[in-house]
C-alpha positions as CSV (number, residue, x, y, z in Angstrom):
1,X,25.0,-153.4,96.5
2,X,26.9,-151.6,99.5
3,X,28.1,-153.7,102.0
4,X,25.9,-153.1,104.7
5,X,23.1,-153.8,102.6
6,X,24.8,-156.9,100.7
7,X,25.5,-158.8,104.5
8,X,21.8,-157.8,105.9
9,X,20.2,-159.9,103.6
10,X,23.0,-162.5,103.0
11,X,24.1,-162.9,106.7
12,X,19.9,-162.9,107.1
13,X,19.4,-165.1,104.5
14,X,22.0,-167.7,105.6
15,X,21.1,-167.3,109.3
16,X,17.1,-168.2,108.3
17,X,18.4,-171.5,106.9
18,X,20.8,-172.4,109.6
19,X,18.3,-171.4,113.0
20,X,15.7,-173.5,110.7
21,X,17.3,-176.6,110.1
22,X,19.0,-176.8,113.6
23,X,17.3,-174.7,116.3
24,X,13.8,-174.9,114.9
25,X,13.7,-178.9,113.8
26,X,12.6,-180.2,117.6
27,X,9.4,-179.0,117.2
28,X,8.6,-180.3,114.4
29,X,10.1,-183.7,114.2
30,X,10.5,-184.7,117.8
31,X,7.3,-187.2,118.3
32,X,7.9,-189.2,115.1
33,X,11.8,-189.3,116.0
34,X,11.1,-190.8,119.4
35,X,8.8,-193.3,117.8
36,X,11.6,-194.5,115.5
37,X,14.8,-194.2,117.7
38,X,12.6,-196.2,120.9
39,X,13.6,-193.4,123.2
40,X,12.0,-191.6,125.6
41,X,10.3,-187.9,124.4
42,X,12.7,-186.3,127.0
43,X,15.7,-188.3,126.2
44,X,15.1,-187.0,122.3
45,X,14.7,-183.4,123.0
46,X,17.3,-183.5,126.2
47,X,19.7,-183.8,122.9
48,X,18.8,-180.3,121.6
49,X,19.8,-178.7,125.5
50,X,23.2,-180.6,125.1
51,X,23.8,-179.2,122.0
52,X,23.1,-175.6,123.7
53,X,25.6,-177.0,126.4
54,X,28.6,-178.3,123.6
55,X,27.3,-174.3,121.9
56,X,28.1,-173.0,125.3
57,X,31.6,-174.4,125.6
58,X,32.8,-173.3,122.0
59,X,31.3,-169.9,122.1
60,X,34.2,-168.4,123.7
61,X,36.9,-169.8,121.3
62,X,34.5,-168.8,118.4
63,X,34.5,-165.3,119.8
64,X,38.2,-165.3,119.8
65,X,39.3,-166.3,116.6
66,X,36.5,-164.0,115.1
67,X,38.5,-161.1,116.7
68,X,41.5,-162.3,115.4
69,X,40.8,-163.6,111.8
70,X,37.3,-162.5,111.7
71,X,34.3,-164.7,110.8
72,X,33.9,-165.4,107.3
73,X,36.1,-168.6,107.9
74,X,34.1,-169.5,111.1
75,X,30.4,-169.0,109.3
76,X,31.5,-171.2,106.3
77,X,33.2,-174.2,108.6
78,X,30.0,-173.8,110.2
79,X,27.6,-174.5,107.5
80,X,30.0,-178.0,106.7
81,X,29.5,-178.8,110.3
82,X,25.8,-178.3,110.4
83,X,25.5,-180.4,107.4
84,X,28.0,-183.4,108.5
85,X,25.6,-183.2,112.0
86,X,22.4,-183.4,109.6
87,X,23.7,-186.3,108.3
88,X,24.3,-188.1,111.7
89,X,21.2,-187.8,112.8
90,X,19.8,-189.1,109.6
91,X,21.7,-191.7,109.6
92,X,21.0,-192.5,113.6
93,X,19.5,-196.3,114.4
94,X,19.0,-194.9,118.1
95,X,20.0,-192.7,120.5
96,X,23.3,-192.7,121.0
97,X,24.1,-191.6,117.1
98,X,21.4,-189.3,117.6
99,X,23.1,-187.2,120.3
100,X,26.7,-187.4,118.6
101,X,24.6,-185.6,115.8
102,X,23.8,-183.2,118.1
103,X,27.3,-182.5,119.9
104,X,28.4,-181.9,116.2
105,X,25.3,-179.7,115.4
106,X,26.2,-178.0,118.8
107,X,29.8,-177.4,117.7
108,X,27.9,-175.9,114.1
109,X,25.5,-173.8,116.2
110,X,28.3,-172.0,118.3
111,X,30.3,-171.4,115.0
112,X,27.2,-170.3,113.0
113,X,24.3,-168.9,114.7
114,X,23.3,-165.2,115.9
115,X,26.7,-164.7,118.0
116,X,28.6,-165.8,115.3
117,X,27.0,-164.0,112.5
118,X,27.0,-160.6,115.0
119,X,30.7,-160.6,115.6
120,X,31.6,-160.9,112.3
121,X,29.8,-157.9,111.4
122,X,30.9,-156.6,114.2
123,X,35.1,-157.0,113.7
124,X,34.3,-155.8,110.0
125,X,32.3,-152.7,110.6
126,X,33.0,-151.4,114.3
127,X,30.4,-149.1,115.7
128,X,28.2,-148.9,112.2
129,X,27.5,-152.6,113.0
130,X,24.2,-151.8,114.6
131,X,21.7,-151.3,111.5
132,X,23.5,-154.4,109.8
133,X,22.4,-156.6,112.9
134,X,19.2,-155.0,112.7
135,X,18.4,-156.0,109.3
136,X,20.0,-159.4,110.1
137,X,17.8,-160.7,113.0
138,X,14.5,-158.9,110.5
139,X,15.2,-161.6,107.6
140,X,16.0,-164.6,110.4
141,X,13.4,-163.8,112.2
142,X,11.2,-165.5,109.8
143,X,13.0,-168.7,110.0
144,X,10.4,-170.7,112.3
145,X,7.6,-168.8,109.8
146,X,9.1,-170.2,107.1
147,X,10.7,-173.7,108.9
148,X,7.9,-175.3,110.8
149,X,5.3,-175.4,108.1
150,X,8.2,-176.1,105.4
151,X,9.7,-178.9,107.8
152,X,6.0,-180.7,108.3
153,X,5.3,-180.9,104.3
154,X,9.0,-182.3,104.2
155,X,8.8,-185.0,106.6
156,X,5.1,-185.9,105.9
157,X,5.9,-186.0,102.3
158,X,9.7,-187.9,102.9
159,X,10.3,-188.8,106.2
160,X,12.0,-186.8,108.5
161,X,15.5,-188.6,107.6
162,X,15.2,-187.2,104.1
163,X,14.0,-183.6,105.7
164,X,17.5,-184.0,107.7
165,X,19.6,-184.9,104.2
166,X,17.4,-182.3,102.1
167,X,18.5,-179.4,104.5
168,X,22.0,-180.3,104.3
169,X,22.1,-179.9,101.2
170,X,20.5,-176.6,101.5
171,X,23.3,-175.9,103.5
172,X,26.3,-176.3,101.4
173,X,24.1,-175.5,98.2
174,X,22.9,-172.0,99.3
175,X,24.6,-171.1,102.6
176,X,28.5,-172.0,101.7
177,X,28.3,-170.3,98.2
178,X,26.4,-167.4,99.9
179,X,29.4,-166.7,102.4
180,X,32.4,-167.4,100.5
181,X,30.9,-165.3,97.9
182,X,29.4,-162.2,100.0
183,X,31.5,-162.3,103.2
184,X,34.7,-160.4,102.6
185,X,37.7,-161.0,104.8
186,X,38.4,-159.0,107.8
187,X,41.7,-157.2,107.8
188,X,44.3,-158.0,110.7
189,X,43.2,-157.4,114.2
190,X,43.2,-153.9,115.4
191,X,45.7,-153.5,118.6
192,X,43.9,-152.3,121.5
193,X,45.9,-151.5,124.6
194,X,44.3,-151.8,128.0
195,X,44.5,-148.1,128.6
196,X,43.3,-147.1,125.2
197,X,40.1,-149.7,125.6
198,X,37.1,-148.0,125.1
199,X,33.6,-148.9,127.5
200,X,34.0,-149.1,131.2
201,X,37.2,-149.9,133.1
202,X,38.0,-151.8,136.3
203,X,34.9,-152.1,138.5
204,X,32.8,-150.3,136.1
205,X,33.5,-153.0,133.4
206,X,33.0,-155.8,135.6
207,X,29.9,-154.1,136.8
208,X,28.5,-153.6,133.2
209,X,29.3,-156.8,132.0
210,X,27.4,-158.9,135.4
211,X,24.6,-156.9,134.6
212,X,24.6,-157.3,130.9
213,X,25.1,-160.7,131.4
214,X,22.8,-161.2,134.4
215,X,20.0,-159.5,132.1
216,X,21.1,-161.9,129.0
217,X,20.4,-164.7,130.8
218,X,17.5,-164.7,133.0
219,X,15.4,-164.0,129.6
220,X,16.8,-166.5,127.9
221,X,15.7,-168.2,130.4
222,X,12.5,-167.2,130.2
223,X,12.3,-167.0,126.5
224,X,13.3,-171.1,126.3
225,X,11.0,-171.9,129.1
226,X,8.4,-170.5,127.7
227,X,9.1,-172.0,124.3
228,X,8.3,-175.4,125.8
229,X,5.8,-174.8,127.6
230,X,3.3,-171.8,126.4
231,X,1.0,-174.2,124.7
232,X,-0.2,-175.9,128.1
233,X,0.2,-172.6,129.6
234,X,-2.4,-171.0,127.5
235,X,-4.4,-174.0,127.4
236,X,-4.6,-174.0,131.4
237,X,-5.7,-170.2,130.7
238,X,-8.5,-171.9,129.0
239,X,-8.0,-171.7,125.7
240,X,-9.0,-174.6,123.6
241,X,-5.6,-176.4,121.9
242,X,-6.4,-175.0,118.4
243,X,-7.1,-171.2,119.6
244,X,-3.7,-172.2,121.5
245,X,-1.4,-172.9,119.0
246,X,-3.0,-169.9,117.0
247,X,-2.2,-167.6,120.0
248,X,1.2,-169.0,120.6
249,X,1.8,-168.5,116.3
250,X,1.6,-164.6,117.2
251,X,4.7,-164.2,119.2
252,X,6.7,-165.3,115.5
253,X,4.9,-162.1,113.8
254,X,5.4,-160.3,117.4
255,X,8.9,-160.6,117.3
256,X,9.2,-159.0,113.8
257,X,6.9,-156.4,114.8
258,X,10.0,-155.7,117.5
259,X,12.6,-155.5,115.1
260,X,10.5,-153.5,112.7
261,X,10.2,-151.0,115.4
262,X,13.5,-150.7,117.1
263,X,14.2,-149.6,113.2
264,X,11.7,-147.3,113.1
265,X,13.0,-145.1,116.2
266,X,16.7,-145.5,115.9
267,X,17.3,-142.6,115.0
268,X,15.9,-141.0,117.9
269,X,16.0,-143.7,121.0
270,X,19.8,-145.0,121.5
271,X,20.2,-148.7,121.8
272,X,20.1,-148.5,125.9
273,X,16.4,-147.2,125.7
274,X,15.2,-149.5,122.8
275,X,16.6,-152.3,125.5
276,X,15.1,-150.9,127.9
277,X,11.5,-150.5,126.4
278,X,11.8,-154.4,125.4
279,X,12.7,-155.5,128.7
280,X,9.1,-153.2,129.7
281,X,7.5,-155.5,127.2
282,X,7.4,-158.7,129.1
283,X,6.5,-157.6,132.4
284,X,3.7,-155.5,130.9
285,X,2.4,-157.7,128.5
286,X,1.6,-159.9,131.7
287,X,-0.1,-157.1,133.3
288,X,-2.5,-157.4,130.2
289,X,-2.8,-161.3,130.5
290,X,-3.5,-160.9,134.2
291,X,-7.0,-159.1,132.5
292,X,-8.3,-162.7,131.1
293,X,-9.7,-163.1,128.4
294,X,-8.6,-165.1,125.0
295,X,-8.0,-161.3,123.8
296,X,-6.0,-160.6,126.6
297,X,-3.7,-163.6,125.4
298,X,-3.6,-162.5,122.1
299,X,-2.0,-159.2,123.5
300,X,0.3,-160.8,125.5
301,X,1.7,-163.1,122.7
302,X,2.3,-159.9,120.7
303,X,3.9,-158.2,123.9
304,X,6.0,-160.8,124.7
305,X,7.0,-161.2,120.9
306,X,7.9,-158.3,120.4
307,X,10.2,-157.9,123.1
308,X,12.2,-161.3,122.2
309,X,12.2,-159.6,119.0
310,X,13.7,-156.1,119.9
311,X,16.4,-158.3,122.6
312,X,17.5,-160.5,119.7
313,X,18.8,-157.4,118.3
314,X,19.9,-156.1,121.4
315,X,22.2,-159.3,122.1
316,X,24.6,-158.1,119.1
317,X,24.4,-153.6,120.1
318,X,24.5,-153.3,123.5
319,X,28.2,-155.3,124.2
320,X,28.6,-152.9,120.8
321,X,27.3,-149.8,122.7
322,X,28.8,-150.0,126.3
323,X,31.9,-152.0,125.4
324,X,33.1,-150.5,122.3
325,X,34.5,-152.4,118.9
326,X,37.9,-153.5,121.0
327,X,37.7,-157.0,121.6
328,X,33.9,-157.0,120.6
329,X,34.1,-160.2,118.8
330,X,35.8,-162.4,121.6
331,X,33.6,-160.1,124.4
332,X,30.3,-162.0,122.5
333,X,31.8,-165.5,123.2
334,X,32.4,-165.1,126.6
335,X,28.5,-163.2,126.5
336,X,27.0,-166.4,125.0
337,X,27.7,-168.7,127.4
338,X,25.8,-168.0,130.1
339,X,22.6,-167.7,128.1
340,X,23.3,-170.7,126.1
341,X,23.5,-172.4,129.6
342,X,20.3,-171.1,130.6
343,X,18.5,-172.0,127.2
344,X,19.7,-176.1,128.0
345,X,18.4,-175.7,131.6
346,X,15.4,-173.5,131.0
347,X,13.0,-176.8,130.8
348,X,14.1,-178.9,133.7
349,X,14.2,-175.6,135.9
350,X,10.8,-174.4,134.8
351,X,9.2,-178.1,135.3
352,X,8.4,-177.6,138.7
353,X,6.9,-174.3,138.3
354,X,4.7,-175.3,135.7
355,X,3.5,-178.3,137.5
356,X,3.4,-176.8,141.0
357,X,1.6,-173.2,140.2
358,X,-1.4,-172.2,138.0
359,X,-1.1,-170.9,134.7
360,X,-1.7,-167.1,135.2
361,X,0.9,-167.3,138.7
362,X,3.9,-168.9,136.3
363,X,3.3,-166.3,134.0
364,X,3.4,-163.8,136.7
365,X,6.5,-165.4,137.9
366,X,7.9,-164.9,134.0
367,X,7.1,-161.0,134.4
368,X,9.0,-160.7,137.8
369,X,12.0,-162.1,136.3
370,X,11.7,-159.8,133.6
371,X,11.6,-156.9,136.1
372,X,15.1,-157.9,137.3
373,X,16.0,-157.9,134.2
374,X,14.9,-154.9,133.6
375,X,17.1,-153.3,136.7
376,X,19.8,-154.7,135.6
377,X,20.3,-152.4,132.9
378,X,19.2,-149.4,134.9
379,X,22.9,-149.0,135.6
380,X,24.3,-149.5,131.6
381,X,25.5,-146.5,130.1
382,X,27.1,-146.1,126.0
383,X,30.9,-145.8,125.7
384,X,32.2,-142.9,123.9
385,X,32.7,-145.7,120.8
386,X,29.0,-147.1,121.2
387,X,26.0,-146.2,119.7
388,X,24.4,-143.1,120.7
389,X,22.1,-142.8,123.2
């Protein structure tokens, strides 16, 4: 199997498992945790945004010693951590333990997750990284698909303690074996002199990378908020809470949809206009919701989906494209921290919305973001190293 081939599905593979047992578990779990640790609902999921914030704080180091060592290391210390966090919250009587396992799954989750996984394909394949990512975020992109139901026979059938031990054994068992195996090691770091640096220079690169990272992080932003909140929010658009949740289902299917497509025209729309169309996606697909209708909601769901779906991909080519492969590793590190930030914050700030505006207006608030966003890349251009445009 060639290598690009051989780390799409293995790097996919792995990252399924670790977004599902990590990321994904909240939803799932949450209510019947609360009952048994005596906490609060909030105070149990405010440990998932402080994991985001310990993810945020390591991201840069992880970046780093990718570029230097590269990341086969990093993704297997990962998949221990994850595990030894798994088993701290298992083991948790209340809430304290409960958020230690979650500063160690945060540690796991900056070492591990898309960044991670991206910048190790990244120092090992330069500027051919781009299909590789693709197929990575195609397999992932299942995970919740295959997680949430998977996670609810688990913990109805077990307990969600035993769900917790089951999936870290998954994790050394399947993952760890997987990237020892598959991963090869990345040769010595390529010296890159300042003047030799491809991608913008001076002002230009600190132009490119506030609106890179401007655009990064107001939708993730949006993308958590409305992770937390889109079943009231399409309930308040009047759909009843079953035809909710079934709406809300679309945006997994959505996002693969958006991966499946900014395959399909690679070779003929560079990686600036594939971003480009996705950040179209949101604003548009609340131009369809502000139609009505429960049809009207079903587009949107797909709209919105795919676009996450096309931007997941996007968050590993575009540094790729406009930066170059010099320092792309340690570039994503810095990259991840302001819209790891914004993921832990994305449900206090968007509270007061919710509760303050109708459904349709918060969603119309959600599309003007994304038209920021959307002018923020206007100014991005490729480097001579990126992918083509």
């Amino acid at each position: 199997m060639r290598i690009t081939r051989r780390l799409s599905v293995v790097l996919g593979l792995t990252q399924l498992i670790a977004w599902g047992s990590t990321f994904y578990l909240p939803a799932v779990i949450l209510g019947v945790v609360t009952r048994d640790l005596g906490g609060s609902r909030t105070a149990t999921v405010g440990a998932l945004s402080w994991a985001l914030i310990v993810a945020g704080v390591c991201a840069p180091r992880m970046g780093r010693w990718i570029e230097r060592h590269g990341g086969r290391g990093v993704l297997a210390t990962s998949t221990v951590i994850l595990a030894v966090g798994l088993v701290l919250l298992a083991s948790a009587p209340g809430l304290v333990l409960w958020y230690v396992g979650w500063t160690v799954l945060g540690v796991g989750m900056a070492l591990g997750l898309y960044d991670a996984a991206f910048a190790t394909v990244g120092r090992l394949l330069g500027t051919a990284a781009g299909p590789v990512i693709t197929g990575i975020t195609l397999v992932a992109g299942f995970s919740s698909t295959v997680f949430w139901p998977a996670s609810t026979a688990l913990v109805h059938l077990f307990g969600w303690r035993t769900t917790l031990l089951i999936y870290a054994g998954v994790l050394l068992a399947v993952n760890l074996p997987l990237i020892l195996l598959a991963v090869p090691k990345a040769g010595p770091a390529p010296a890159v002199a300042p003047r030799t640096r491809t991608g913008p220079a001076g002002h230009g690169r600190t132009m490119a990378l506030t609106c890179l990272s401007g655009f990064f992080t107001l939708r993730w932003l949006i993308t958590s908020a409305i992770a937390v909140y889109v079943l009231h929010l399409f309930q308040a658009l009047g759909l009843s809470a079953g035809h909710a949740v079934l709406a809300a289902a679309l945006i997994g299917p959505g996002q693969v949809l958006g991966r499946i497509v900014d395959w399909t025209v690679d070779r003929w729309w560079g990686v600036l206009a594939r971003a480009r169309l996705a950040a179209t996606l949101l604003p548009l697909g609340v131009a369809v919701l502000a139609l009505g209708g429960p049809a009207a909601v079903v587009a949107f769901a797909l709209l919105y989906g795919m676009s996450n779906g096309i931007l997941s991909i996007n968050r590993g080519t575009l540094p790729l494209a406009i930066f170059g492969p010099g320092g792309y590793a340690a570039l994503l590190g810095w990259l991840a921290v302001p819209p790891l930030l914004a993921q832990a914050a994305a449900p206090s700030v968007a509270a007061p919305v919710v509760a303050a505006l109708p459904a349709l207006e918060v969603f119309v608030v959600a599309g003007a973001l994304g038209v920021v966003g959307l002018v923020l890349l206007v100014p991005l251009r490729v480097s001579g190293a990126g992918a083509g445009e």
